[in-house]
matplotlib code that plots the C-alpha trace (Angstrom):
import matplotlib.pyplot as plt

x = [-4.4, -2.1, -3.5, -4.3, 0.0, 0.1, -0.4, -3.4, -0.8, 1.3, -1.4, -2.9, 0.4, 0.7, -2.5, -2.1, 1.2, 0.1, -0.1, -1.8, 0.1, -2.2, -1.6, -4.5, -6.6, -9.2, -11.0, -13.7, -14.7, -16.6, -13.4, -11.9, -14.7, -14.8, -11.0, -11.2, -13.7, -11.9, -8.8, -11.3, -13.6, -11.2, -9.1, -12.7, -13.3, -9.7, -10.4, -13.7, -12.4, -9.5, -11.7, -14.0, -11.6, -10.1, -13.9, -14.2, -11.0, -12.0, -14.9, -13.4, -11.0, -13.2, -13.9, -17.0, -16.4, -19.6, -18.0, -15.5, -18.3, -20.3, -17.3, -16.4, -20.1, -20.0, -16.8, -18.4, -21.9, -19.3, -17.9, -20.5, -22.3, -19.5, -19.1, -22.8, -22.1, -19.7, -21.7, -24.7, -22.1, -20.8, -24.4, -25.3, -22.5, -22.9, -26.8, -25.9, -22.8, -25.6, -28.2, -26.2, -23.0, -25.5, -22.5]
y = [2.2, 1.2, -1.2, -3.4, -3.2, -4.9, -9.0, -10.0, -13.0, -10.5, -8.8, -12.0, -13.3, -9.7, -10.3, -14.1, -13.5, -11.1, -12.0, -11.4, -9.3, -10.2, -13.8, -15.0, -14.9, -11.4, -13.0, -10.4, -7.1, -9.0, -10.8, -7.6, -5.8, -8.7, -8.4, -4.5, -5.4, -7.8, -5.1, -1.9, -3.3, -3.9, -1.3, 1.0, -0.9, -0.5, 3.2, 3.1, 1.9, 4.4, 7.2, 6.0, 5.4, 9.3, 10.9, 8.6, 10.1, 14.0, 13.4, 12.3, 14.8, 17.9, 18.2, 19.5, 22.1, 21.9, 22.9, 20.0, 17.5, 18.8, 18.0, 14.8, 13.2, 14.6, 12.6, 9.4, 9.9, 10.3, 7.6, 5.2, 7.2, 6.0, 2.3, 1.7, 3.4, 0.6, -1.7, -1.1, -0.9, -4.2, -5.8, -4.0, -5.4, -8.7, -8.7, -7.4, -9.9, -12.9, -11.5, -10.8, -13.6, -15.8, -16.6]
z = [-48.0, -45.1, -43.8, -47.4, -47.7, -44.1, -44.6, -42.3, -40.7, -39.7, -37.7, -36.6, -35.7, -33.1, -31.5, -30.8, -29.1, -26.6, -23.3, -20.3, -17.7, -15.3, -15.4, -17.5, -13.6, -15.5, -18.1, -18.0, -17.2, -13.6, -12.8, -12.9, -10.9, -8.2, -7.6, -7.2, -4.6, -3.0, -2.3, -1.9, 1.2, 3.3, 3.1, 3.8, 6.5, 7.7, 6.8, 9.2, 12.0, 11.8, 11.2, 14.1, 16.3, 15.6, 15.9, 18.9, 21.0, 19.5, 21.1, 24.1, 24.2, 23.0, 26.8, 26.6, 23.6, 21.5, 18.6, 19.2, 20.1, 17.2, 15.0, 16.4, 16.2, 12.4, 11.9, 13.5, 11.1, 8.3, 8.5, 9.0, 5.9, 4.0, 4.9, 4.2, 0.9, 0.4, 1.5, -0.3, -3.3, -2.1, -2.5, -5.9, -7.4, -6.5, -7.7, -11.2, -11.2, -10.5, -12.9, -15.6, -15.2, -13.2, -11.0]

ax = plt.figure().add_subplot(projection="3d")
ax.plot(x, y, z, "-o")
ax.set_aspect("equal")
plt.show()
């Protein structure tokens, strides 16, 4: 009942006048995915290299410690789990963006 009291120009008039806060650059839901990408890979491979680098002086400095070793190489298989995670999430992406975008 509300909405037959509401002219449809008015409404039509709303929706054209929207616009984009994101600058008109995300036209769809791939641009959107791609740009996510583009700020989440490096900053996990900025977030490897840290984490590397840590495990890599705990190991060093676990003198000899096996619980500290142990915990150190855990650290250093962690976080190369983790980057070919993103990798492989990297490459999946890409494949369904060319087979279903063909881009």
């Amino acid at each position: 009942m509300i909405i037959t009291m509401i002219p449809t120009n008015t409404l039509q008039a709303a929706l054209i006048s929207l616009t984009d806060p994101l600058g008109g650059k995300i036209t769809t839901v791939w641009d959107l995915v791609n740009n996510v990408l583009a700020v989440v890979l490096p900053l996990a491979s900025i977030l490897f290299v840290a984490m590397f680098i840590y495990a890599g002086y705990s190991y060093i400095m676990s003198t000899g410690d096996p619980g500290k070793v142990k915990m150190a190489q855990a650290m250093m298989t962690n976080a190369v789990i983790g980057l070919v995670i993103i990798a492989f999430a990297f490459v999946a992406l890409a494949l369904v963006n060319r087979g279903i975008v063909g881009a």
